[in-house]
N, C-alpha and C positions, 0 to 999 in steps of 0.2 A: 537227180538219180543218185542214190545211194552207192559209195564206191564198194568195189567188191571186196568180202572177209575175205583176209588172207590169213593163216595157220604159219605157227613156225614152230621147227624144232630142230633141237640138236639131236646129234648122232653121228656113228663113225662109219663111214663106208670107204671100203678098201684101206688106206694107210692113215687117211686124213681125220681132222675132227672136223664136221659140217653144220652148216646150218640149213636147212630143204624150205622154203617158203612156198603155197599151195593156196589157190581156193579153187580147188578141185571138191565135190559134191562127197562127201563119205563114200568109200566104198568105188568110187571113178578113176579107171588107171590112168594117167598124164597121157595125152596123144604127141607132145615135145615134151623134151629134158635140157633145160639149158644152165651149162655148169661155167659160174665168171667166179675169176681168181684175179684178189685183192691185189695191188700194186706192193713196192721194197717200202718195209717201214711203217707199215698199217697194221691195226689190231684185225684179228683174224674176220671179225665179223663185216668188217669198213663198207663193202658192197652193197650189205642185204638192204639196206632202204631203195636199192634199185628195182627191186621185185614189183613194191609197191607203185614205183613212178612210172615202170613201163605197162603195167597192168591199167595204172588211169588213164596211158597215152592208147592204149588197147585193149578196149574191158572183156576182147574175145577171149585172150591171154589166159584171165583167171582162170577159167573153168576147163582151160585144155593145156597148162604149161606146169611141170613142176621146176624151181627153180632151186637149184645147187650152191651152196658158195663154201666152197672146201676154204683149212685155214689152212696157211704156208706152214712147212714142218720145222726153220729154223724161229728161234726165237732171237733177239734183239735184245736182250735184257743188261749183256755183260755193256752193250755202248750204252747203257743208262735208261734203255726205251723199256719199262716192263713187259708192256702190252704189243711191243713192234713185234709184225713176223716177217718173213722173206723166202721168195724158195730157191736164192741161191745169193754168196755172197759178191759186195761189188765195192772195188777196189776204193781205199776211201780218197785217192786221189782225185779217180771220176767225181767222186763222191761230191767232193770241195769244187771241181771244174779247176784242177790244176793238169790233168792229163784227160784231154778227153778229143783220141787220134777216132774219129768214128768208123772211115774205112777199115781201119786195123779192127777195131773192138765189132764190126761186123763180120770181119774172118773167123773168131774163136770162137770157141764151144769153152762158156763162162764154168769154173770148177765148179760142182752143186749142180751143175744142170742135170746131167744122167741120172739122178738122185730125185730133182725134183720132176723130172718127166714120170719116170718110174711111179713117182706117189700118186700124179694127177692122174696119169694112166687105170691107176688101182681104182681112182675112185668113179670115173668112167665103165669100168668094167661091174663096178659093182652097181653102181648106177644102173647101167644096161640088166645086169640081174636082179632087182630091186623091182623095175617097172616093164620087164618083159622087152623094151623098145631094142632094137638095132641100132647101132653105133649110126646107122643114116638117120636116125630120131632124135641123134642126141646134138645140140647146142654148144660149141666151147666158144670162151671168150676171157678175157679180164683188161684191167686197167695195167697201165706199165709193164711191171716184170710180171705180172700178172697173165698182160698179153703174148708176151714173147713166152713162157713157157706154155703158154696153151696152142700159140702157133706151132711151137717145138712138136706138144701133142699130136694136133690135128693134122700135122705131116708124115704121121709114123705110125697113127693106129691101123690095126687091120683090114679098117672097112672106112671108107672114106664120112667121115660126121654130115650130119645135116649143115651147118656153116659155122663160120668161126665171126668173130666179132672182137678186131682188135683195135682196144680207147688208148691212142698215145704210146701208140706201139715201135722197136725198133727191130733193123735186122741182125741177128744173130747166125754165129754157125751157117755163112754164105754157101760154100761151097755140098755142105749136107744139105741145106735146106734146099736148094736150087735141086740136085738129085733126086728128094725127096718128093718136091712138089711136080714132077714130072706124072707121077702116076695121081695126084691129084685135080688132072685138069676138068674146069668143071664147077669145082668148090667155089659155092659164094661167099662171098666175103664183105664184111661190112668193116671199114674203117674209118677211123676219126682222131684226127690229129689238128692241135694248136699252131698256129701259124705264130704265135709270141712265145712258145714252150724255150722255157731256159734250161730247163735239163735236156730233155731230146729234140735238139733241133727239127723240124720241120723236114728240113730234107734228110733225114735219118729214117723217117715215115716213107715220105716218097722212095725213098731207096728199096722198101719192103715192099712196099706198093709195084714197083715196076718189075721187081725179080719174081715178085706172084704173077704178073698179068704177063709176062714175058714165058713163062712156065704153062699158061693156060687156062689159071687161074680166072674167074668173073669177081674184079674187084668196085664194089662202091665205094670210095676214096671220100671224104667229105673232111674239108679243112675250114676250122674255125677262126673267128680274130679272139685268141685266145689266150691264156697258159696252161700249164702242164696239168690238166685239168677235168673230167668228163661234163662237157660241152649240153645246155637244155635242146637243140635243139636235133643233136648228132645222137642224145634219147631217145626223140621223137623217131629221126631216121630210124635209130637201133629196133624201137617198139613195130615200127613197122616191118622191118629187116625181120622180126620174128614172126610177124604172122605171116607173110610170106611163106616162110618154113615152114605152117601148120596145113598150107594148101587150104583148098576147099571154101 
């Protein structure tokens, strides 16, 4: 069987530049909208071959998902990266693994965060005006920092999303987030974390993990023998994770 066309195009909704991948029929509004945001230090577009890979794992996918991947609004250029973005900055001591206190760095709210929630926010919003759907239709997710500000997101918008989908994810902004996710309970959750990840320890996941489930949260936890990485198999979960959300 022939895999399904898939369409892509750039374009700007709310703050971001996007890329929207579809094999939605001409003229077919998307029944899900599912928006993942690249990891620190990736060119804007890093994600999009995921469209394709989870559409093969669920060929229902094509014909009823439009797929989102906003790029980070900081660029990377001045550290020598052209094409890096990020959507918020992180200390380069973390950076090296000379300073990396995790309890502590899951207390704060990272500087660039308010900024970079704000932007995803925008493009959610516009998303949702775009394709008619409710924020309960719409999808967030991403890889690293990617995940952490769409967790940020999915704890604060107005209307609780269809689920979040966090790859190698950590916790951030404890004390908000735990608050936040109270009136969350309910939200499924799909994660997937490296059991060998040398930048975000394993239990830095787990940590997210039990602060969601302990709030009320419904989390699928799925840990790989890994590195800091998106995982073929935590795909397959993820592809299935989405059609779940499409019901029916």
């Amino acid at each position: 069987m022939d895999a399904p066309k898939l369409r892509r195009v750039s374009t700007r909704l709310g703050e971001l530049d996007c890329q929207v991948v579809e094999g939605l029929p001409e003229g077919k509004s998307p029944e899900l909208a599912v928006v993942l945001c690249h990891g620190f230090g990736a060119p804007a577009g890093d994600l999009v071959p995921l469209a394709g890979e989870l559409v093969a794992l669920q060929a229902s996918l094509a014909q009823r998902v439009r797929f989102i991947f906003p790029g980070a609004p900081m660029s990377l250029a001045e550290r020598g990266m052209p094409n890096a973005r990020a959507w918020f900055p992180i200390p380069d001591a973390i950076l090296l693994g000379q300073m990396r206190d995790w309890p502590q760095f899951a207390k704060e709210v990272p500087p660039g965060m308010p900024a970079a929630r704000r932007a995803v926010t925008s493009v959610v919003a516009a998303v949702s005006a775009a394709t008619k759907l409710p924020y309960s239709k719409i999808v967030l997710g991403g890889f690293s920092q990617g995940g952490m500000v769409t967790t940020d997101v999915a704890l604060r918008l107005e209307e609780c999303p269809a689920g979040l989908c966090i790859l190698s994810g950590t916790l951030l902004a404890e004390p908000e987030w735990r608050q936040k996710a109270k009136a969350r309970q309910g939200l499924p959750v799909f994660q997937a974390h490296g059991r060998y990840d040398p930048l975000l320890p394993i239990a830095t996941g787990e940590h997210l993990r039990d602060m969601l489930v302990q709030e009320g949260l419904t989390v699928d936890f799925f840990p790989f023998d890994g590195p800091h990485t998106i995982d073929e198999e935590a795909l397959e979960r993820m592809a299935a994770f989405l059609k779940a959300r499409l019901g029916g």
